[in-house]
mmCIF file of the C-alpha atoms, coordinates in Angstrom:
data_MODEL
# 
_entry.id   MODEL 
# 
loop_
_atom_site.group_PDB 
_atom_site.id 
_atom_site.type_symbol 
_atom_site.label_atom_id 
_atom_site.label_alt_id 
_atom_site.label_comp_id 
_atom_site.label_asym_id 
_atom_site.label_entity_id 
_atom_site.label_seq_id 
_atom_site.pdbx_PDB_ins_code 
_atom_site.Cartn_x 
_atom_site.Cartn_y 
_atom_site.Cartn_z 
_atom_site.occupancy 
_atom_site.B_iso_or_equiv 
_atom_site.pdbx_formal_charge 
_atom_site.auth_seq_id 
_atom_site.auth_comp_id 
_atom_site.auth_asym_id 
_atom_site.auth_atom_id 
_atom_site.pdbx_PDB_model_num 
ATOM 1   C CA . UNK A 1 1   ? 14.038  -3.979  -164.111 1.00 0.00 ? 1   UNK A CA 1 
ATOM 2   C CA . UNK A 1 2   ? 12.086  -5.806  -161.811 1.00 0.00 ? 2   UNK A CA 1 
ATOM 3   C CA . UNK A 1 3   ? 8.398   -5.763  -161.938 1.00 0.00 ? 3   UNK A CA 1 
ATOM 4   C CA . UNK A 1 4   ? 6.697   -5.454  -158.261 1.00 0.00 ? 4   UNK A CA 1 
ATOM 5   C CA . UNK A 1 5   ? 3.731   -7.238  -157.661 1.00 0.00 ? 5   UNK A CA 1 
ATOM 6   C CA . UNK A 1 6   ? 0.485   -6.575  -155.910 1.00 0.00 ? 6   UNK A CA 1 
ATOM 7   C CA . UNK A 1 7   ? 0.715   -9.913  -153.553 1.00 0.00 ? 7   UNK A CA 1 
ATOM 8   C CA . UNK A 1 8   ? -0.460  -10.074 -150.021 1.00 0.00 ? 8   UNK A CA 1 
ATOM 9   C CA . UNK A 1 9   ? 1.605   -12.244 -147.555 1.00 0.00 ? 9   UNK A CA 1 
ATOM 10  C CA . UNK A 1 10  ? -0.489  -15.822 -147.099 1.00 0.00 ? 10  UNK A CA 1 
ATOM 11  C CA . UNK A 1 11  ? -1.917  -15.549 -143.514 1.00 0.00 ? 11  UNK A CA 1 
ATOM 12  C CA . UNK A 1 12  ? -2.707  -18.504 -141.454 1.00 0.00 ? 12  UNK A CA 1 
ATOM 13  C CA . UNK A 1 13  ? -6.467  -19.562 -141.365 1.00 0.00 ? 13  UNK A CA 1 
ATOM 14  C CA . UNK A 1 14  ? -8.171  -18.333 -138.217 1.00 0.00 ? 14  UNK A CA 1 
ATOM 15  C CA . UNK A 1 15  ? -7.633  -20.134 -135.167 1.00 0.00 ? 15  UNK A CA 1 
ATOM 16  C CA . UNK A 1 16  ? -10.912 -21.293 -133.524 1.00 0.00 ? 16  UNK A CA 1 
ATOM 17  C CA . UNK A 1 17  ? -12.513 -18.681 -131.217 1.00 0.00 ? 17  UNK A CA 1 
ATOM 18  C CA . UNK A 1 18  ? -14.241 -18.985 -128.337 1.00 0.00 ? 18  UNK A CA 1 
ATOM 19  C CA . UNK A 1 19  ? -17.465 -18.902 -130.729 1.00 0.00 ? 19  UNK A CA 1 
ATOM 20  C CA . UNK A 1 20  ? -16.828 -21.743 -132.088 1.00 0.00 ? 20  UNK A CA 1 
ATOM 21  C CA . UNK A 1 21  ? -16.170 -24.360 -129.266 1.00 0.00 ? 21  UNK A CA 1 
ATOM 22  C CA . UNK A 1 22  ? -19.329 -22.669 -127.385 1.00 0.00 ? 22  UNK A CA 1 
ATOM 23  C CA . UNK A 1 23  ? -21.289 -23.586 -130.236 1.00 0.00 ? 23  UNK A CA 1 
ATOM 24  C CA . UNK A 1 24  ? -20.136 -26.985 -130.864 1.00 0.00 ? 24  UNK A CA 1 
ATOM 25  C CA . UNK A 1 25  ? -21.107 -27.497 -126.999 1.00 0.00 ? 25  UNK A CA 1 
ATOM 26  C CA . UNK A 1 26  ? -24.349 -25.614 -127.893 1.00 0.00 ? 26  UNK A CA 1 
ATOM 27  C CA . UNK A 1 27  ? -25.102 -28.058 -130.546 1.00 0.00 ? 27  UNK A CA 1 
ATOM 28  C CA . UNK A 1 28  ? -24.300 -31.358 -128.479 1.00 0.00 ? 28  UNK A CA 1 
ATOM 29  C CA . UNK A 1 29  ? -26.314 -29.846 -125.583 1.00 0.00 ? 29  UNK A CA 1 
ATOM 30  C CA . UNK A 1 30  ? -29.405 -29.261 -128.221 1.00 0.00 ? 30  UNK A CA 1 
ATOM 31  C CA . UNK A 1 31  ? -28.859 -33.086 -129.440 1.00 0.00 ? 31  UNK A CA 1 
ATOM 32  C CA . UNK A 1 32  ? -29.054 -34.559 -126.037 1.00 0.00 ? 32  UNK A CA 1 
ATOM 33  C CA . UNK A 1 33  ? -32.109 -32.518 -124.583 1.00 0.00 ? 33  UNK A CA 1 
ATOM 34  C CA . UNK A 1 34  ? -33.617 -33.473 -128.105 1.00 0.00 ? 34  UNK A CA 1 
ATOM 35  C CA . UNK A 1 35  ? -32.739 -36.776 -127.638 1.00 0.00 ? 35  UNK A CA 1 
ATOM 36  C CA . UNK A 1 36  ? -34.062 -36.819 -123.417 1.00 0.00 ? 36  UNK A CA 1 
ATOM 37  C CA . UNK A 1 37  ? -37.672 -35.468 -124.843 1.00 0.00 ? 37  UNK A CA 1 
ATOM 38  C CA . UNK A 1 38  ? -37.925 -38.353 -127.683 1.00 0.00 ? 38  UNK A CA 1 
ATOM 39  C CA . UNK A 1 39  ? -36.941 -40.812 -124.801 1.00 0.00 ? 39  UNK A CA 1 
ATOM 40  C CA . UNK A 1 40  ? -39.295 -38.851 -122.210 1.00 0.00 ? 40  UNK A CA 1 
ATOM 41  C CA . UNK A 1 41  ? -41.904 -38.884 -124.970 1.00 0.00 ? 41  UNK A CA 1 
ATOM 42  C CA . UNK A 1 42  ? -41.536 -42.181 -126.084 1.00 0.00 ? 42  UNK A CA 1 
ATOM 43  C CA . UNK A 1 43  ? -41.966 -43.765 -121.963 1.00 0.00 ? 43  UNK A CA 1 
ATOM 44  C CA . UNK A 1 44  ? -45.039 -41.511 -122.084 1.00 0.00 ? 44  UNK A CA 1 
ATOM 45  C CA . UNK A 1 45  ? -47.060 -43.062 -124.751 1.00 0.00 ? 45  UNK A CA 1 
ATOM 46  C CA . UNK A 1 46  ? -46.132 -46.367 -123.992 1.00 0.00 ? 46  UNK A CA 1 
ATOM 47  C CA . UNK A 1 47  ? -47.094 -45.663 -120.334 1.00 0.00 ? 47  UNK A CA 1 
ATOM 48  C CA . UNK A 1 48  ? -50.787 -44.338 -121.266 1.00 0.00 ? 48  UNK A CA 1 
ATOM 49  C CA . UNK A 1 49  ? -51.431 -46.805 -123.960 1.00 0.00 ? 49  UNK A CA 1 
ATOM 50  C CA . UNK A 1 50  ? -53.793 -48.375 -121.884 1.00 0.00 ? 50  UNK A CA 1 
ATOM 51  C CA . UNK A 1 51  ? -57.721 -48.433 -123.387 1.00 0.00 ? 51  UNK A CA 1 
ATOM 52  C CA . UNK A 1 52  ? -60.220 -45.692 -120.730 1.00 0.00 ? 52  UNK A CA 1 
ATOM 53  C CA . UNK A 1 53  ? -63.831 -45.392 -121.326 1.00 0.00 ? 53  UNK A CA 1 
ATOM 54  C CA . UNK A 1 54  ? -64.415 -41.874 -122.183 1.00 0.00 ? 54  UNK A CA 1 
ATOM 55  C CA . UNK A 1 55  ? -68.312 -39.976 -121.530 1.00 0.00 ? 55  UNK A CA 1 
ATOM 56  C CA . UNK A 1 56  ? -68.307 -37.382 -125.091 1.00 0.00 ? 56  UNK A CA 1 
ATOM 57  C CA . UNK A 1 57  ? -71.593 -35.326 -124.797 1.00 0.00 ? 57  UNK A CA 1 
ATOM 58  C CA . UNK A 1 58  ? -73.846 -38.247 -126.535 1.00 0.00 ? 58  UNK A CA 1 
ATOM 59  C CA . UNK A 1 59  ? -71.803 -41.361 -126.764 1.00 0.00 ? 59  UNK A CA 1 
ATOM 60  C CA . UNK A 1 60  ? -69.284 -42.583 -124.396 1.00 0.00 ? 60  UNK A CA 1 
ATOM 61  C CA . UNK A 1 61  ? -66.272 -44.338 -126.140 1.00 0.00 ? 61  UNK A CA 1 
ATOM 62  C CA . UNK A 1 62  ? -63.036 -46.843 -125.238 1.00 0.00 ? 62  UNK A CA 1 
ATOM 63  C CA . UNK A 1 63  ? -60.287 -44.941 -126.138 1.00 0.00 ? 63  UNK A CA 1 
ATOM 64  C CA . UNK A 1 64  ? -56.540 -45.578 -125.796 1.00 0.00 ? 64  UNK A CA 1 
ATOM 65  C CA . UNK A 1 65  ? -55.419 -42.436 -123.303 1.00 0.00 ? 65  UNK A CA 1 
ATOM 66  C CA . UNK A 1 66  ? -52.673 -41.216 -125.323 1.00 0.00 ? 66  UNK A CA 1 
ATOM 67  C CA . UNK A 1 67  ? -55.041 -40.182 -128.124 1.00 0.00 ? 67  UNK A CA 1 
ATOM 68  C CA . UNK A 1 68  ? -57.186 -38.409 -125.526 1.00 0.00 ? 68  UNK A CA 1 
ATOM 69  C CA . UNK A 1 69  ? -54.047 -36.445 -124.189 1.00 0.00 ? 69  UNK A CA 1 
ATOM 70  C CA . UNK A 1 70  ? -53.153 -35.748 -127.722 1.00 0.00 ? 70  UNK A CA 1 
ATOM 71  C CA . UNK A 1 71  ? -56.508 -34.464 -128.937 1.00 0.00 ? 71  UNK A CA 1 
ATOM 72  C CA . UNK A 1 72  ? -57.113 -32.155 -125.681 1.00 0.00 ? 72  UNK A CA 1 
ATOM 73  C CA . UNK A 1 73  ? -53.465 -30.798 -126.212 1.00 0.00 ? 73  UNK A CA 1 
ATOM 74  C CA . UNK A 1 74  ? -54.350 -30.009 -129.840 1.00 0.00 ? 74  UNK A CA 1 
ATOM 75  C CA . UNK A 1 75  ? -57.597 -28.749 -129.482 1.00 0.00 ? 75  UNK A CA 1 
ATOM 76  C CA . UNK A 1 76  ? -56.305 -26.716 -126.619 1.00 0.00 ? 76  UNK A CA 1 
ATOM 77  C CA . UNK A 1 77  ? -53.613 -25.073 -128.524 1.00 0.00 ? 77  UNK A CA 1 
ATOM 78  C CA . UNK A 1 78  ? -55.562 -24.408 -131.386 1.00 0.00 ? 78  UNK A CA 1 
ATOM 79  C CA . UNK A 1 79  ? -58.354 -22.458 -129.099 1.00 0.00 ? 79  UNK A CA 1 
ATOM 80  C CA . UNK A 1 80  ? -55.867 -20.624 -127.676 1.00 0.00 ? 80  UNK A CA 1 
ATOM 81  C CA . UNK A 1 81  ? -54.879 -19.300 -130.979 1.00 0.00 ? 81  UNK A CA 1 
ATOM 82  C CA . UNK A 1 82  ? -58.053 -18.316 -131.958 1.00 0.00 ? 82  UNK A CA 1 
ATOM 83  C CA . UNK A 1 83  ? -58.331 -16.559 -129.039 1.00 0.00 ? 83  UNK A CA 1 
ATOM 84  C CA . UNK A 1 84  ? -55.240 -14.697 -129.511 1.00 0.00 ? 84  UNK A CA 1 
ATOM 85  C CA . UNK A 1 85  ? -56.183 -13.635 -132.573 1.00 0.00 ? 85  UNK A CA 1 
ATOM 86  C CA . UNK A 1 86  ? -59.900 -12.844 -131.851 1.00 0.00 ? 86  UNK A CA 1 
ATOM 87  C CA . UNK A 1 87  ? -58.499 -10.679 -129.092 1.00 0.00 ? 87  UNK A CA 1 
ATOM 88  C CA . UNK A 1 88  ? -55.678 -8.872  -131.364 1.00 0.00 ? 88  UNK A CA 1 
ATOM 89  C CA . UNK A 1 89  ? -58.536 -8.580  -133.993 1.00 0.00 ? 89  UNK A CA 1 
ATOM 90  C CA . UNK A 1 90  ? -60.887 -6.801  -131.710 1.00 0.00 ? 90  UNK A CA 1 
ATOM 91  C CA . UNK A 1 91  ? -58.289 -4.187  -129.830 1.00 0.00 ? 91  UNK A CA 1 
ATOM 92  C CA . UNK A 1 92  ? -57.040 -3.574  -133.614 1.00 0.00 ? 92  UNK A CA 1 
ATOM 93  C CA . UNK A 1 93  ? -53.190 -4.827  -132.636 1.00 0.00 ? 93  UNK A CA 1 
ATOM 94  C CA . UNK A 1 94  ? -53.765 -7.966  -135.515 1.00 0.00 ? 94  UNK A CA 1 
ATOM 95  C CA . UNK A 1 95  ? -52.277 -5.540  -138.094 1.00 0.00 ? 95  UNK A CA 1 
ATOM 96  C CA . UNK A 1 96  ? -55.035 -5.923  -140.333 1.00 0.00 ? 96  UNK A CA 1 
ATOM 97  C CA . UNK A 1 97  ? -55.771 -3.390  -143.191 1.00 0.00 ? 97  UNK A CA 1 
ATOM 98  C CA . UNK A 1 98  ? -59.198 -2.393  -142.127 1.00 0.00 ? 98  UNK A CA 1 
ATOM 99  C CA . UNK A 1 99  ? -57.762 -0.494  -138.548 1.00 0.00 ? 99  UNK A CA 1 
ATOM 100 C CA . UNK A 1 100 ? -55.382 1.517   -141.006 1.00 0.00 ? 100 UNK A CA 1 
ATOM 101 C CA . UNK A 1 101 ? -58.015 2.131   -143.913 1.00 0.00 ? 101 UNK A CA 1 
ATOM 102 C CA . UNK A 1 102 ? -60.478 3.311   -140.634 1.00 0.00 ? 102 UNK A CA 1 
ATOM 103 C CA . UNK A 1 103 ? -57.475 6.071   -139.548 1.00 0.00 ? 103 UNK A CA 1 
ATOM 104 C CA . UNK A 1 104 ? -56.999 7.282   -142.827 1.00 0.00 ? 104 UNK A CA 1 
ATOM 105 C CA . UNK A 1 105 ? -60.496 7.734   -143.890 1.00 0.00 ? 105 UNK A CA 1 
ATOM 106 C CA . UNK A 1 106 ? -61.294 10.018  -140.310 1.00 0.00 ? 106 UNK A CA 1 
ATOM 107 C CA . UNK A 1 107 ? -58.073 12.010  -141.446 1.00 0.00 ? 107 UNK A CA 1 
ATOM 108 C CA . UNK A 1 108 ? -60.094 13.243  -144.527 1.00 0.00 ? 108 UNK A CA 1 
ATOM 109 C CA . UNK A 1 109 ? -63.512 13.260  -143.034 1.00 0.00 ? 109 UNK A CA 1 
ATOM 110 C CA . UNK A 1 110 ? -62.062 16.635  -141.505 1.00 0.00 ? 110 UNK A CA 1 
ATOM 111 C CA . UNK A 1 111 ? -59.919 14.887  -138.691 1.00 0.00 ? 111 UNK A CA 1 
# 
């Protein structure tokens, strides 16, 4: 007797679909905007590498003008977080525990 056996035919791997050549573009698209901003980034430092005299509120300092461009941009973002969160903090959207434990204790206070 001959003993059949539980095989399934080979198949071919899958051809390529039109995912994958879209995101092989995607990728060399990524890697030459990345590489545009590095060179975009690096002309800009080198271009404002020159020294400024800056006025602070009690000293005035020389400076070179990238670090002043860098400092602003950081201390800008950062007080825009905190303002984010001070303003999702005080409307009660931060989802912080102490807006829930305020619903639930109304809810037995007879609410």
């Amino acid at each position: 007797m001959t003993e059949l056996h539980n095989t399934v035919p080979s198949s071919p791997p899958p051809a390529p679909g039109p995912g994958r050549g879209s995101r092989e573009r995607r990728d060399v698209l990524r890697a030459v905007v990345a590489l545009v901003l590095l060179a975009a980034l690096v002309a800009f430092v080198l271009k404002n590498s020159e020294a400024v005299a800056v006025s602070f509120v009690l000293f005035d300092a020389h400076v070179r003008l990238i670090w002043v461009l860098l400092v602003t941009a950081i201390v800008g973002g950062v007080l825009d977080r905190l303002v984010l969160w001070w303003s999702r903090h005080r409307s009660g959207l931060g989802g912080d525990a102490s807006g829930a434990r305020r619903h639930r204790s109304s809810r037995h206070l007879g609410g």
